[in-house]
N, C-alpha and C positions, 0 to 999 in steps of 0.2 A: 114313734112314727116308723112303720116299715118302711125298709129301702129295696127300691127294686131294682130290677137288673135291669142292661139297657136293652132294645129289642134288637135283633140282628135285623139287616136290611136286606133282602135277595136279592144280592148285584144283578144277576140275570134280568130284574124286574126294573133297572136303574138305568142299564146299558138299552134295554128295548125304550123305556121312556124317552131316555136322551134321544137313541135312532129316529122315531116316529113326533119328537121335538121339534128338531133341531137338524134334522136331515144327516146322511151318509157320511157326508163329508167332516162335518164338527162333530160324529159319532168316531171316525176315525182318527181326526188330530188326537182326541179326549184321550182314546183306546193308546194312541200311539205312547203318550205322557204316560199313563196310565202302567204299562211292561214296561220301559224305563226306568222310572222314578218309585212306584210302588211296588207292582209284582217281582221284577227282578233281585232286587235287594231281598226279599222274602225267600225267595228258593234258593237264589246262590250265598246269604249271607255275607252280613257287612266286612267280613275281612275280603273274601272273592268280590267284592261288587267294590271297593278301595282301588281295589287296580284295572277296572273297567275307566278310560278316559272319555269314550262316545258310545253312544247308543243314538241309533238313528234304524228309523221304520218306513221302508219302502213297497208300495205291492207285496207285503204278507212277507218281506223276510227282513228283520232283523239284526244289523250290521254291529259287531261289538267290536269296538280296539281294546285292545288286551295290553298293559305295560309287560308284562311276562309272556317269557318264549314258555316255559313249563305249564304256565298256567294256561296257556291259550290251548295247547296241545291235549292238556288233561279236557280242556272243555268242548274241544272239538270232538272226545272222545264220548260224551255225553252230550252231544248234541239233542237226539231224536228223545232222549228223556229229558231235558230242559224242555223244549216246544211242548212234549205232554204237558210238562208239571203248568207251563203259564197257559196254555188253552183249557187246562182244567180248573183254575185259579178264574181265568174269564168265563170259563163256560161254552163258548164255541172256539171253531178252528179259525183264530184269527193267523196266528203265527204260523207257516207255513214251512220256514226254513231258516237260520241261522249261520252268518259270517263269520269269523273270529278270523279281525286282522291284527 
């Protein structure tokens, strides 16, 4: 018996369905969960994403508390390439701007 592979899914195709579902709003909580809990940890890596305490998503910007003064500084300095890296992971310009308290 051949085994095959599994099919990739075009989030792009998954986020539109959810929108035009399910309306704006539950497109947004979703999205919100969504750069928290999955994309984040993806770009920044589970050692950096350990000392993330909140992630909270307000009108497009992104609020992160940091346990580290070093580590908050070095990510502030990587700001405007984090927001790339997750609007590209989603697909549109959801994230707009990034805190680090």
């Amino acid at each position: 018996m051949e085994r095959k592979s599994p099919k990739r899914i075009d989030r792009g195709l998954v986020m539109e369905a959810i929108k035009s579902m399910y309306g704006e709003e539950v497109f947004k909580q979703y999205m919100d969960k969504e750069v928290a809990y999955s994309i984040l940890p993806k770009i920044l890596g589970d050692v950096v994403y350990s000392y993330l305490s909140e992630i909270k998503m307000k009108d497009n910007t992104l609020t992160v508390k940091v346990s580290s003064s070093p580590l908050k500084s070095n990510l502030a300095l990587q700001k405007s390439n984090i927001i790339k890296q997750i609007n590209n992971k989603i697909g549109c310009e959801f994230v707009e701007n990034i805190v680090f308290l």
